[in-house]
C-alpha positions as CSV (number, residue, x, y, z in Angstrom):
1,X,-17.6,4.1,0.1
2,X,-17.4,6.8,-2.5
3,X,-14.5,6.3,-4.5
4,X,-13.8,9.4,-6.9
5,X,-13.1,8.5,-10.4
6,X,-11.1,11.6,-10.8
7,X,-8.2,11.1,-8.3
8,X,-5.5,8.4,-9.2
9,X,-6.1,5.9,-5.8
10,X,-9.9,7.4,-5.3
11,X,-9.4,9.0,-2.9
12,X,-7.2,12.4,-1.6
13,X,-3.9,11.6,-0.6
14,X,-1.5,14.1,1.1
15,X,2.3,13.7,-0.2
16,X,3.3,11.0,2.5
17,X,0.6,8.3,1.3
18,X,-1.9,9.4,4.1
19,X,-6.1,9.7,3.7
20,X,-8.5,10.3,6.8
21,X,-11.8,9.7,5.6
22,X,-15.3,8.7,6.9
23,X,-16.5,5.4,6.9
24,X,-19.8,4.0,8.3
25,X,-19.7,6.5,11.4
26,X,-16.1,5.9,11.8
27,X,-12.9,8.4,11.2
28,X,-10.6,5.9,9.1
29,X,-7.3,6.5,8.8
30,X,-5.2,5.7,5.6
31,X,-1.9,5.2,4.3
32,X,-0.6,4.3,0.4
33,X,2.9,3.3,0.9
34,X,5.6,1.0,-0.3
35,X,8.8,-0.4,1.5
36,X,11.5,-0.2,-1.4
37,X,14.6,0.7,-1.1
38,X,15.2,2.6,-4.3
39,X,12.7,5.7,-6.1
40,X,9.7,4.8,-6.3
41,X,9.8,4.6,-10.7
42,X,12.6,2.6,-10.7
43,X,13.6,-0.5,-9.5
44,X,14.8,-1.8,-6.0
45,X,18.3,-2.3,-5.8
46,X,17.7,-5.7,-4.0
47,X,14.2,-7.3,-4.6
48,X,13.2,-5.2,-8.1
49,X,9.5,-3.1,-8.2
50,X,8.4,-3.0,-4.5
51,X,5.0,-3.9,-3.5
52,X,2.5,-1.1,-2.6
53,X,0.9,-1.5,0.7
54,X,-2.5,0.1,1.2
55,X,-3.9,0.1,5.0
56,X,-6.8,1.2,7.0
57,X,-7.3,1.7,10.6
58,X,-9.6,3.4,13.4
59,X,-9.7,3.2,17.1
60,X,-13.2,3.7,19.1
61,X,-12.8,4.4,22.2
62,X,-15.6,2.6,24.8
63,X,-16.7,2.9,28.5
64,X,-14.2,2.8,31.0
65,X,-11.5,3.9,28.5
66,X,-12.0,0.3,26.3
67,X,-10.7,1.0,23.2
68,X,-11.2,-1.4,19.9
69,X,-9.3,-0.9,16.6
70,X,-9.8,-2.3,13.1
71,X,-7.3,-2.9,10.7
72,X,-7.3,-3.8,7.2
73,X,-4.1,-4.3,4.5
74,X,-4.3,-4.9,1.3
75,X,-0.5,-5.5,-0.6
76,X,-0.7,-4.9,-4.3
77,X,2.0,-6.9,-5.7
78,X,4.2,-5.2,-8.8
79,X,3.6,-7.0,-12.6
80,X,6.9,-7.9,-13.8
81,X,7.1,-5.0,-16.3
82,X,6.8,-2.1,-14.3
83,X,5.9,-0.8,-11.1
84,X,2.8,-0.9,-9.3
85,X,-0.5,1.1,-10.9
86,X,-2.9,2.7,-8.9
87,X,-5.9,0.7,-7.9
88,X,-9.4,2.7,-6.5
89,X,-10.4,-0.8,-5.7
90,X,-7.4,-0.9,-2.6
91,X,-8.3,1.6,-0.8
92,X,-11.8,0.7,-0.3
93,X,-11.1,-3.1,0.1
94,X,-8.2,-2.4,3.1
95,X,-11.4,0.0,4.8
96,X,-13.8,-2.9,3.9
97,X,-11.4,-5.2,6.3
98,X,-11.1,-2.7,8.5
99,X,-14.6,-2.8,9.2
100,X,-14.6,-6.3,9.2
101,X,-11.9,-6.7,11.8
102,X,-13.6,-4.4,14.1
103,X,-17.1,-6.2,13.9
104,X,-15.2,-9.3,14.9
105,X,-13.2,-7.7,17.5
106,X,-16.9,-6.0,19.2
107,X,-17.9,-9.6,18.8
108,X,-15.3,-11.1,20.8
109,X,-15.2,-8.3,23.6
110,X,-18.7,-8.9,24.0
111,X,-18.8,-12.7,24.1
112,X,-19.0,-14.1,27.4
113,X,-15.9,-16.6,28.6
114,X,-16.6,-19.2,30.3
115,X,-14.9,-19.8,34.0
116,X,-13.1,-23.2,32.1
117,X,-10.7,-20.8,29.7
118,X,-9.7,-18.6,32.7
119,X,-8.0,-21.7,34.4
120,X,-4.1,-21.0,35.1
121,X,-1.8,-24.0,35.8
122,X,-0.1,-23.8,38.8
123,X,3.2,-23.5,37.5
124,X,2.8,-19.8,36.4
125,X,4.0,-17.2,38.3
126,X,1.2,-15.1,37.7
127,X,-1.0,-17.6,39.1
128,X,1.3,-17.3,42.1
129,X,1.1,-13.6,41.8
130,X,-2.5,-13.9,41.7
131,X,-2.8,-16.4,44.8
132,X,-0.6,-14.0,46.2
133,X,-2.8,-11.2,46.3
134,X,-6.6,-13.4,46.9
135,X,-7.4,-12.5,43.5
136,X,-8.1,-16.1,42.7
């Protein structure tokens, strides 16, 4: 990921936190935000310097209409004398789990299951549902 020395997050954010940017053939999607109550250069009313949030997410959408997301967060806690500094490490760590959290989603839509995990009890109505209509 190229992370540009010149901006304060390293990347170009619009005024609401958010960043589309390209990421190993993916469109990522990404947001710098805090949950706070109070301004954002002074101190919440109830918990103090809020923690900055930093997340990345894309969608690719399959055959059939299958679509698979990844999603990565990375919180960047506030040091006890001040708010929270920008970090160009976030942004490409949160997109660096986003990656990772899609890999292991492909990986798990495209593992076989085995006939013994696709066992309902008896007691569930979809089961009955699914008796109901032969599907079983």
């Amino acid at each position: 990921m190229n992370i540009d020395p010149n901006l304060p997050w390293g990347i170009a954010i619009d005024y609401a936190g958010r960043a589309t940017l390209a990421e190993a053939g993916h469109t990522v999607q990404v947001r710098v935000y805090d949950a706070g109550l109070g301004d954002t250069l002074e101190p919440d009313p109830v918990s103090g310097y809020p923690a900055v949030h930093v997340t990345a997410q894309f969608t690719e959408t399959g055959e059939l209409g299958t679509q698979l997301r990844g999603s990565g967060q990375i919180v960047l806690d506030p040091p006890a004398e001040g708010p929270v500094a920008p970090d160009r490490t976030a942004v490409a760590a949160a997109v660096a789990a986003a990656l990772a959290d899609f890999e292991a989603r492909v990986t798990a839509y495209t593992t076989p299951v085995s006939s013994t995990h696709l066992t309902l009890p008896t007691t569930y109505p979809l089961y009955t549902y699914l008796v109901a209509c032969r599907c079983v």
